[in-house]
C-alpha positions in Angstrom: -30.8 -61.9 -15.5 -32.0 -61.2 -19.1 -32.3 -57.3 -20.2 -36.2 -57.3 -21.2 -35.6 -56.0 -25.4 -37.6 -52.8 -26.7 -40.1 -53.9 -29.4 -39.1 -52.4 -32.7 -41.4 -49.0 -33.6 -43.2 -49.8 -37.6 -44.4 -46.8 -39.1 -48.3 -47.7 -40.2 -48.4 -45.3 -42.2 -46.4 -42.4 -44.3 -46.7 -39.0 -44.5 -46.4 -36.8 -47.1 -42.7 -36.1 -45.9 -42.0 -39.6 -45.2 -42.7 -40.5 -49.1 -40.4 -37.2 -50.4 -37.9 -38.4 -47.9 -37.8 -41.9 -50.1 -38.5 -40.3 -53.2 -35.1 -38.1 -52.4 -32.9 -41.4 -51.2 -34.0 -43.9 -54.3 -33.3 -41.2 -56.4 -30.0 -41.1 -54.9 -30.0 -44.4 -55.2 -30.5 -44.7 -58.9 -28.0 -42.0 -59.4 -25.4 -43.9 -57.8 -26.3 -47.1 -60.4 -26.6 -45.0 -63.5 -23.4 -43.2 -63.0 -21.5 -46.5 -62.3 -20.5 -45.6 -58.5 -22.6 -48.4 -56.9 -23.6 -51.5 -58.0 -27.1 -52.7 -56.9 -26.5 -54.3 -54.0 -24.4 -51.2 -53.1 -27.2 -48.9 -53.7 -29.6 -50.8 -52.0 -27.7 -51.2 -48.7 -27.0 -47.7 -49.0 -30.8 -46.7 -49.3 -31.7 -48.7 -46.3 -29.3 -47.2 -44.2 -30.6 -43.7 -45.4 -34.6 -44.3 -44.4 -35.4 -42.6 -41.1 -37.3 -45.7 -40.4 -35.5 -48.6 -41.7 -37.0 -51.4 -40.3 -40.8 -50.3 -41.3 -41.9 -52.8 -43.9 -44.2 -49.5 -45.3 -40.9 -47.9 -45.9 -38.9 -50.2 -47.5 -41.7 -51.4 -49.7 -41.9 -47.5 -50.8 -38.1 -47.2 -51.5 -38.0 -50.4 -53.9 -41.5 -48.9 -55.6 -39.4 -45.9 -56.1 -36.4 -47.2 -57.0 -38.0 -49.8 -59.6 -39.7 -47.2 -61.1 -36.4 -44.8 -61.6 -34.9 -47.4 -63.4 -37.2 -47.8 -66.2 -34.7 -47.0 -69.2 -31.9 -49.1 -67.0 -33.7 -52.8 -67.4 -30.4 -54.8 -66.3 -30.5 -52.9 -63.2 -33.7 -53.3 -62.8 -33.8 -57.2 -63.1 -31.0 -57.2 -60.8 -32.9 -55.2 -57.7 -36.4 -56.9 -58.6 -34.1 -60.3 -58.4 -32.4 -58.9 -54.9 -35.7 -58.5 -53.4 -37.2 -61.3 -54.2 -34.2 -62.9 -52.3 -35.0 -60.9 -48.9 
């Protein structure tokens, strides 16, 4: 007998708290790839794992926004996340 499987809850959309939540973990984020502590990839994974919803499209879109955006003066990091989510 096959265990029916629980449908996966999406946030729709984010609250005020939800987007200083992200703001918080891609500035973490960032930190971590300035500083040399992480690479990318490292930072990225890290990020996901962070978000209190991480399967909510809504939510990852806003971390990478956020993330993107913190890494203005850092362009090599920045081509290399806009390239690693392009690959998802």
């Amino acid at each position: 007998m096959i265990e029916p499987i629980q449908p996966v809850e999406v946030k729709a959309e984010l609250s005020e708290l939800d987007l200083a939540g992200i703001d918080k973990i891609a500035e973490d984020a960032v930190e971590f790839i300035d500083s040399g502590q992480m690479n990318v990839r490292q930072a990225s994974t890290w990020a996901i794992h962070h978000l209190d919803d991480p399967w909510g499209f809504p939510s990852l879109t806003a971390l990478y926004n956020r993330m993107v955006r913190r890494l203005e003066t850092n362009f090599p990091a920045k081509q290399e996340l806009v390239r690693y989510i392009r690959m998802w």
